[in-house]
C-alpha positions as a Markdown table, in Angstrom:
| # | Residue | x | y | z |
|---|---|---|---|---|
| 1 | Unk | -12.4 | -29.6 | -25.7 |
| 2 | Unk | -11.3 | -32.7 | -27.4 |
| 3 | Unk | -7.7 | -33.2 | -27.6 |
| 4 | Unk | -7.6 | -34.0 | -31.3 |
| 5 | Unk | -10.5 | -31.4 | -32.2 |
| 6 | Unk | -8.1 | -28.6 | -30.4 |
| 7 | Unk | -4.7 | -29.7 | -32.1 |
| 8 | Unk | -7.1 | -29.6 | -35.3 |
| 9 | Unk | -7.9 | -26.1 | -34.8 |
| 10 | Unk | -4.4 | -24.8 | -33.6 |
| 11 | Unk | -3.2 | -26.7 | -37.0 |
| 12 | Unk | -5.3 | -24.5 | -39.2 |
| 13 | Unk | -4.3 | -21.5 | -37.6 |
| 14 | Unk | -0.8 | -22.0 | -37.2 |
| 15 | Unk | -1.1 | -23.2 | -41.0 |
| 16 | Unk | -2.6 | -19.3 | -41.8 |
| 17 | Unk | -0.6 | -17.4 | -39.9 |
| 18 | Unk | 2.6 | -19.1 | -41.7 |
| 19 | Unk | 1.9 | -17.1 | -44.8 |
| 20 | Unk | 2.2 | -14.2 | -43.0 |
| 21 | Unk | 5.8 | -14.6 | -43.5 |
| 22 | Unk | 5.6 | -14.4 | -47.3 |
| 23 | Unk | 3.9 | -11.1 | -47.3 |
| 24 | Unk | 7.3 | -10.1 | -45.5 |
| 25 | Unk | 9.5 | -12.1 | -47.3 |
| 26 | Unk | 7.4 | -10.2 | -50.4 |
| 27 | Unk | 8.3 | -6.6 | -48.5 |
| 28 | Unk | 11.8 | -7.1 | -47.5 |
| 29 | Unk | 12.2 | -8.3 | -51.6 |
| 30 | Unk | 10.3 | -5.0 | -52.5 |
| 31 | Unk | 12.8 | -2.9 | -50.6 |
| 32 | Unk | 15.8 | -4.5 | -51.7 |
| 33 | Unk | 16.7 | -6.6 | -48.5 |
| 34 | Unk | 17.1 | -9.9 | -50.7 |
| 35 | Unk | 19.3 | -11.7 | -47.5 |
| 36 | Unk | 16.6 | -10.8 | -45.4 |
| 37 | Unk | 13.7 | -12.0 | -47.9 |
| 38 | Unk | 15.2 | -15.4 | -48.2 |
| 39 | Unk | 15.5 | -15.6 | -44.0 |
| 40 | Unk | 11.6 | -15.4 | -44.0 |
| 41 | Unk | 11.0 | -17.4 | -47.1 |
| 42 | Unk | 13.2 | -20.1 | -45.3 |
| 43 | Unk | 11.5 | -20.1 | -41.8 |
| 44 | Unk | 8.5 | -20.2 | -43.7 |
| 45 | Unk | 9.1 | -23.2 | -45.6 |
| 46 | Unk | 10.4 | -25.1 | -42.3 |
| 47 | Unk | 6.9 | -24.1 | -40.8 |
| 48 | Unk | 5.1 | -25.1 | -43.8 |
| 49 | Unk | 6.6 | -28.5 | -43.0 |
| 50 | Unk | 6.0 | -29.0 | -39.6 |
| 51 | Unk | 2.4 | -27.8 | -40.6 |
| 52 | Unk | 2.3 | -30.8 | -43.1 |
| 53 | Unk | 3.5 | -33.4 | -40.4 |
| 54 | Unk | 0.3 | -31.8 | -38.0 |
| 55 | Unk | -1.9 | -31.7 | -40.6 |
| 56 | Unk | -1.3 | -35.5 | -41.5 |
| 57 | Unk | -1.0 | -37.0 | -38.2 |
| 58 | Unk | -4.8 | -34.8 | -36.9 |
| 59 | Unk | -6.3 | -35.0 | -39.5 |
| 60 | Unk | -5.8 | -38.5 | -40.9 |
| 61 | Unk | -4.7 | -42.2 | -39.4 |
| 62 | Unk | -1.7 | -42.4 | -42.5 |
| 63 | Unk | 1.8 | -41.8 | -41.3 |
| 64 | Unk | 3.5 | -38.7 | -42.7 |
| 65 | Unk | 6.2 | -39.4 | -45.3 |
| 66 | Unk | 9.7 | -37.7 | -44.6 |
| 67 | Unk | 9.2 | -37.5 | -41.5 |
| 68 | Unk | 12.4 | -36.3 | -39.2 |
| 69 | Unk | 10.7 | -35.4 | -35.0 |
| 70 | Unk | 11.8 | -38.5 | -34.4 |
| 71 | Unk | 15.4 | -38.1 | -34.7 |
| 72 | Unk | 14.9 | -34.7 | -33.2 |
| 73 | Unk | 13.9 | -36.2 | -30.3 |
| 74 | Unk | 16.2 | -38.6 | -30.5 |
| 75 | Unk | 19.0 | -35.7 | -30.8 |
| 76 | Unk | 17.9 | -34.1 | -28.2 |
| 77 | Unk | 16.7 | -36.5 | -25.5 |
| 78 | Unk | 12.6 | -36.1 | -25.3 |
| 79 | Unk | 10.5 | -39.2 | -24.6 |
| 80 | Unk | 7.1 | -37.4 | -26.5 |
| 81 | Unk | 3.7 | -38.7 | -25.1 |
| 82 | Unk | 0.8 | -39.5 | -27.2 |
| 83 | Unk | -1.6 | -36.5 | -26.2 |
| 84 | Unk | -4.7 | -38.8 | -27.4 |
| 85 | Unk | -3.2 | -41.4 | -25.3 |
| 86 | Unk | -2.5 | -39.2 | -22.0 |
| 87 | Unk | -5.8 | -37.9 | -22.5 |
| 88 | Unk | -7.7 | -41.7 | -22.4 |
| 89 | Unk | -5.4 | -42.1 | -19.1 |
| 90 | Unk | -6.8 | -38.7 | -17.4 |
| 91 | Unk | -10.5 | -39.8 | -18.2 |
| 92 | Unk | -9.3 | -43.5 | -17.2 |
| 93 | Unk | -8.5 | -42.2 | -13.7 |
| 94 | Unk | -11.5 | -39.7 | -13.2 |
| 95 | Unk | -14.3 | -42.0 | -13.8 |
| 96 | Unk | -12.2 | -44.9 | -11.6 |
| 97 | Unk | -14.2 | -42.5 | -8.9 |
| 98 | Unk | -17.0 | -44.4 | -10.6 |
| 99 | Unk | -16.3 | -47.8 | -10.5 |
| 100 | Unk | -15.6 | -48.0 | -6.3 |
| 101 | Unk | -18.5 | -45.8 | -5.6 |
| 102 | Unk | -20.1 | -47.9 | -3.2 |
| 103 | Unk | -23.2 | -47.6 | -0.4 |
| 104 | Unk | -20.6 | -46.7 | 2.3 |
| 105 | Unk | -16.9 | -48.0 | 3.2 |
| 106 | Unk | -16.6 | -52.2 | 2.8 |
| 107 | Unk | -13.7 | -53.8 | 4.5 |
| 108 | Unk | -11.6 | -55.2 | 1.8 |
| 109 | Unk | -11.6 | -58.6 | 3.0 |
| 110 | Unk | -15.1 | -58.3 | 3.1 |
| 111 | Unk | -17.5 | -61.4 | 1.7 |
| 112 | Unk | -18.8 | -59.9 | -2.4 |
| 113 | Unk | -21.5 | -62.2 | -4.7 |
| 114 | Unk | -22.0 | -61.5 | -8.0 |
| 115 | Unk | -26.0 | -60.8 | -8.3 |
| 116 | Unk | -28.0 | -62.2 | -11.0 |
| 117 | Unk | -30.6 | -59.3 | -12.1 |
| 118 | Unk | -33.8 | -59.7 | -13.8 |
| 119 | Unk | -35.2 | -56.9 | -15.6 |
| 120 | Unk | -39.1 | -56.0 | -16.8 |
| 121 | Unk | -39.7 | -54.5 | -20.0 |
| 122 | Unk | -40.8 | -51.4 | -17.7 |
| 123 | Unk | -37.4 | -51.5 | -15.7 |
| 124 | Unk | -35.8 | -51.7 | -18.7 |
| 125 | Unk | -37.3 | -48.1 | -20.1 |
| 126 | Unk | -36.5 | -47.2 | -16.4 |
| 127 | Unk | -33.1 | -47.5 | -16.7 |
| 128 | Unk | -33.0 | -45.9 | -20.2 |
| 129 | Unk | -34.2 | -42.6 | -18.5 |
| 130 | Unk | -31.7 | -43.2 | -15.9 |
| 131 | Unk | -29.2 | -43.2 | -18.7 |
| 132 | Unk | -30.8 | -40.3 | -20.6 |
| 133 | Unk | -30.8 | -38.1 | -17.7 |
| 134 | Unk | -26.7 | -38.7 | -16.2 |
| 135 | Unk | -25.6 | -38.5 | -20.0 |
| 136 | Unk | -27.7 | -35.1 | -20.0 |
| 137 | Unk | -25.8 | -33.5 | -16.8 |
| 138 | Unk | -22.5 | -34.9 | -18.0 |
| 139 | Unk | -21.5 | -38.1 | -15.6 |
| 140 | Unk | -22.2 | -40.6 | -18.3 |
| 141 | Unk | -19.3 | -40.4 | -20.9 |
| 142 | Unk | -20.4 | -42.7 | -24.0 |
| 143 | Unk | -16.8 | -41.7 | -26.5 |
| 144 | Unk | -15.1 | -45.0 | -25.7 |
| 145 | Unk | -12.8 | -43.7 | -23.4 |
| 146 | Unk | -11.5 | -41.0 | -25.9 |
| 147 | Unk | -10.2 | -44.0 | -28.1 |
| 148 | Unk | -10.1 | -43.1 | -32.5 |
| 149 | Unk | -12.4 | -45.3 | -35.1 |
| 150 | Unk | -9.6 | -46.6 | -36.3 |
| 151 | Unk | -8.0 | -47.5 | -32.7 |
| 152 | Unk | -10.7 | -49.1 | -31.7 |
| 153 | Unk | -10.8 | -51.5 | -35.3 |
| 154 | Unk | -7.7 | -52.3 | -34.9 |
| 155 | Unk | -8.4 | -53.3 | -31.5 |
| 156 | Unk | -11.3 | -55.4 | -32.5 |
| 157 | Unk | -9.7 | -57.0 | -35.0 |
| 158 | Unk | -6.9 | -58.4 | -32.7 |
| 159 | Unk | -9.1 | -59.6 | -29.7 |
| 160 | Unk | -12.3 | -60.2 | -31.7 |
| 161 | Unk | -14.2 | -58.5 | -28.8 |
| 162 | Unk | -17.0 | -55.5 | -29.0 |
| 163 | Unk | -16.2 | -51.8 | -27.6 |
| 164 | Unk | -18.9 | -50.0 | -25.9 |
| 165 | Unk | -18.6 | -46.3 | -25.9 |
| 166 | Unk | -19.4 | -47.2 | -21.7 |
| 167 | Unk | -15.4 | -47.6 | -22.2 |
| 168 | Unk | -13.6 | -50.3 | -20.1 |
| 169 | Unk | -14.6 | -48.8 | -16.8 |
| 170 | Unk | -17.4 | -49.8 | -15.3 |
| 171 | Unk | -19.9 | -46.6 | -15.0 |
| 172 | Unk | -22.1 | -46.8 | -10.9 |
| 173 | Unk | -24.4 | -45.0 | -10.5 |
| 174 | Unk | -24.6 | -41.7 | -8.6 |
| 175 | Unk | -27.6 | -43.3 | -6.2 |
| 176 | Unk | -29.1 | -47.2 | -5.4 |
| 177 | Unk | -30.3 | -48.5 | -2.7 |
| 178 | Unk | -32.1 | -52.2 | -2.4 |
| 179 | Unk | -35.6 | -52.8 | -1.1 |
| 180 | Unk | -37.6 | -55.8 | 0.1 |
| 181 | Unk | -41.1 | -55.6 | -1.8 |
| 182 | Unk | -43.3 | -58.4 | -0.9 |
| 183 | Unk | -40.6 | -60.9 | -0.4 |
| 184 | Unk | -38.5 | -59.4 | -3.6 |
| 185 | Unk | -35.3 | -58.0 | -3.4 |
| 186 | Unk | -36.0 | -54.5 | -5.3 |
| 187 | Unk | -32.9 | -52.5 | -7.0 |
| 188 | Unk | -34.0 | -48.4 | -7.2 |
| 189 | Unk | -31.7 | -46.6 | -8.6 |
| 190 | Unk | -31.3 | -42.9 | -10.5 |
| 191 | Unk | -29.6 | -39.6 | -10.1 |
| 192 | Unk | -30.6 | -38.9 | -6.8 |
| 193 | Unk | -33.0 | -40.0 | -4.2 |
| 194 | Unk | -35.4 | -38.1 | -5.7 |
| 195 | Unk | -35.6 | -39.3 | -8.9 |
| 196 | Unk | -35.1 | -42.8 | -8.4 |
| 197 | Unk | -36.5 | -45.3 | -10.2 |
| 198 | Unk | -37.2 | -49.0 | -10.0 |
| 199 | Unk | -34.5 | -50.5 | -12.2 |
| 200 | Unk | -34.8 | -54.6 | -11.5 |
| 201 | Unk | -34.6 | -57.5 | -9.3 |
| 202 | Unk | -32.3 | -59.7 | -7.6 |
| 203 | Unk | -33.1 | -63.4 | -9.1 |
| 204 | Unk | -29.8 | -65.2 | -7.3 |
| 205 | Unk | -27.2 | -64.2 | -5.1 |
| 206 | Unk | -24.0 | -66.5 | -6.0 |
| 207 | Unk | -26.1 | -69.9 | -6.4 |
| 208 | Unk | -28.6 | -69.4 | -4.0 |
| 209 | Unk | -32.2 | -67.8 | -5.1 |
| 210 | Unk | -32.8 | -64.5 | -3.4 |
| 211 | Unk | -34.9 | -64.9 | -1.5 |
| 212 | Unk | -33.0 | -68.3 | 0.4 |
| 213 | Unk | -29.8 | -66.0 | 0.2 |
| 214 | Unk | -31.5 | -63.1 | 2.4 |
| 215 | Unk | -32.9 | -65.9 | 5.2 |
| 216 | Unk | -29.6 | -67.3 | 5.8 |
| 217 | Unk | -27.4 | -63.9 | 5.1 |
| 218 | Unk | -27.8 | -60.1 | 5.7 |
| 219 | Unk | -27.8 | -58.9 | 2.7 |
| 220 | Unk | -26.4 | -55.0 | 1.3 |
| 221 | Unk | -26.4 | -53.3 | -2.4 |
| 222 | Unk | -22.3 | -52.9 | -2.8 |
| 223 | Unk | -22.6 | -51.0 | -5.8 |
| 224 | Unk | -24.6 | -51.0 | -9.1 |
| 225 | Unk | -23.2 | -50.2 | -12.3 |
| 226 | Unk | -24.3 | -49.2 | -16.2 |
| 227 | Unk | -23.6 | -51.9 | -18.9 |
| 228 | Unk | -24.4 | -51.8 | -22.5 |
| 229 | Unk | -25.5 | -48.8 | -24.9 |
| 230 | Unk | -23.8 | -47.9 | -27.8 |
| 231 | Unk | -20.9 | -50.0 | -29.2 |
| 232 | Unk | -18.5 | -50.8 | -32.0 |
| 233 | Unk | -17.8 | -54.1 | -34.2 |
| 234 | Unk | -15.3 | -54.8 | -36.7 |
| 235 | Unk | -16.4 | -54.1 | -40.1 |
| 236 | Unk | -14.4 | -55.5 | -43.9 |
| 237 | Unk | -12.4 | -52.0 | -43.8 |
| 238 | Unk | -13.3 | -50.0 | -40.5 |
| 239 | Unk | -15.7 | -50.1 | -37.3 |
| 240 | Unk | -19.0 | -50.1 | -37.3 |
| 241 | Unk | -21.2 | -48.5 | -34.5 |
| 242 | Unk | -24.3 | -50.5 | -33.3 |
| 243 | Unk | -26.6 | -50.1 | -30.4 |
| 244 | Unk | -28.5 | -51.9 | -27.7 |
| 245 | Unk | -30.3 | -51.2 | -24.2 |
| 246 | Unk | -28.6 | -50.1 | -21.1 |
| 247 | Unk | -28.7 | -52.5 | -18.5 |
| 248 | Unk | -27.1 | -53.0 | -14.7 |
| 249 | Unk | -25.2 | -54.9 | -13.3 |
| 250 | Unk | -24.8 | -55.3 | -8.7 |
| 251 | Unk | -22.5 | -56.4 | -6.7 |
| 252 | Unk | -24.1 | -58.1 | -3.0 |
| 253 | Unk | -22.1 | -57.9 | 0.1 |
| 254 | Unk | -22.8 | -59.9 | 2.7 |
| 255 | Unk | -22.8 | -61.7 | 6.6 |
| 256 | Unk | -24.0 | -64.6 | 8.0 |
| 257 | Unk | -27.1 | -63.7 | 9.9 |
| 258 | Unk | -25.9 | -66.1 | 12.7 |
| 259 | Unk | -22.9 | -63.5 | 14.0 |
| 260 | Unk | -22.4 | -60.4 | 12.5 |
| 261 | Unk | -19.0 | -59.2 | 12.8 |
| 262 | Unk | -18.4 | -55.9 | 13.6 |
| 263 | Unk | -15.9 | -54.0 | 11.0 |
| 264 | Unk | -12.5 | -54.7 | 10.9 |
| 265 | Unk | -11.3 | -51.5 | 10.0 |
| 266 | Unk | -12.8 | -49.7 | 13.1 |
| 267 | Unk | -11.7 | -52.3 | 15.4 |
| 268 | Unk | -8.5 | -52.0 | 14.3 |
| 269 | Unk | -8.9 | -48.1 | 14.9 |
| 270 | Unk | -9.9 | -48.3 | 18.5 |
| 271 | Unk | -7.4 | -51.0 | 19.0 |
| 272 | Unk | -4.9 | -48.8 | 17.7 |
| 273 | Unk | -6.3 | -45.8 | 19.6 |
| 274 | Unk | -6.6 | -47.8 | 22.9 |
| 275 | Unk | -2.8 | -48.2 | 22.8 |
| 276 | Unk | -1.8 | -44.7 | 22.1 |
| 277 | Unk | -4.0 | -43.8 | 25.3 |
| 278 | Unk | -2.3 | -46.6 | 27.5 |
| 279 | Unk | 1.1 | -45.6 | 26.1 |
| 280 | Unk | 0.3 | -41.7 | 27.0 |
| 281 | Unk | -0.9 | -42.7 | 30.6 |
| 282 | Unk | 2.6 | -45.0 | 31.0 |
| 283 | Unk | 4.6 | -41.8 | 30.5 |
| 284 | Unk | 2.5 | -39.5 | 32.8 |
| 285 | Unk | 3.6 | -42.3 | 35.5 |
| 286 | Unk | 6.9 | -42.5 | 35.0 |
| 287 | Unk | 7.2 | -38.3 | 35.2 |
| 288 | Unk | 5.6 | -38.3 | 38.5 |
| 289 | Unk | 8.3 | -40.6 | 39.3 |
């Protein structure tokens, strides 16, 4: 459940159950126990003002007048966290899973291009249904990364740049693969290998067309990723939600087709494993010895 809809809720009932206390306060009076009345009618008071404080800060964006927590905390030595804010962090680092999903393992010096895609108006509606179909089994996330209406104006406002409810993350998706098709470099993508669809097509790798790039360089799909969709400008008074088309985005690895390097990080592993072999047969010698 959403962090603010479930502080909402506990606000409300916490809010209820307060007047409990003045149907005992009202007992305790009824019965003669005055000290004990005015006990309950004070703890319910001091509830009924912490309730105020919730109520203001969940269910509005004003700041609550007479407000003491923070020298409480202050008094007592808590650093609070902003439980909207911790929750845009958690979702932050679960869908970073998304953003280095890649077609395998890359060595991290390895040679990236950016990849100039060109899309059909049938690709286009491909990659809609793409869209459609991860939002419907929940790996496409469109709330701008938890962030309020009035977080993300105020945001706006200061940079003067668009939110998209993608967040700041970049979304891959959860299958792609790249294939030639008469001379074309094809991008299929979808949920699974199954139901993939054909989603675009490389027009330029770096400067080079596509098709020059792949003569002179084996070429590999890195990753392809979700842009667009839904998002927010900046209104006179608040922000305003707009839409547009999903689209991708790719990232090309690459290596010249003239030597083709084997990976560095499993060189380094053998290397590493060589050693530990020649360093275990040096100290069988020296036993026998």
């Amino acid at each position: 459940m959403n962090v603010k809809i479930k502080n909402r809720v506990y606000t409300i009932v916490g809010g209820v159950g307060n007047f409990y206390l003045l149907y005992v306060a009202w007992r305790f009076f009824a019965n003669g126990f005055i000290g004990r009345g005015l006990l309950f009618i004070l703890a319910f008071l001091v509830l009924l003002y912490f309730t105020y404080l919730n109520a203001i800060y969940w269910f509005t964006e004003k700041k609550a007048k007479w407000d003491i927590s923070p020298k409480i905390e202050n008094a007592l030595g808590i650093k609070t966290k902003d439980p909207e804010e911790e929750a845009r962090k958690k979702v932050a680092r679960m869908r970073q899973a998304g953003f280095v999903q890649t077609n395998g393992i890359f060595d991290e010096n390895q040679d990236f291009l950016p990849a100039e895609i060109t899309t059909s108006e049938a690709e286009l509606a491909n990659i809609q249904i793409v869209a459609d179909s991860l939002k419907k089994i929940n790996y496409l996330h469109l709330d701008y990364d938890g962030k309020s209406k009035n977080t993300i104006f105020k945001e706006i406002k200061s940079d003067g740049k668009v939110r998209y409810a993608l967040g700041e993350t970049p979304q891959a998706l959860p299958y792609f693969e790249l294939k030639n098709v008469e001379g074309k470099l094809v991008i299929y993508g979808g949920i699974n290998q199954i139901e993939s669809y054909q989603l675009g097509t490389v027009k330029t790798i770096g400067l080079m067309p596509a098709s020059e790039a792949a003569k002179k360089y084996h070429i590999y799909l890195a990753t392809v990723v979700l842009t667009g969709g839904p998002f927010m400008i900046a209104g006179r008074s608040t922000a305003m939600e707009d839409n547009e088309p999903f689209r991708i985005d790719a990232k090309i690895a690459y290596t010249s087709r003239e030597k083709k390097a084997a990976p560095k990080v499993a060189s380094s592993y053998y290397e590493k494993t060589l050693s530990l072999e020649d360093e275990h047969l040096s100290r069988r010698r020296d036993r026998r010895r």
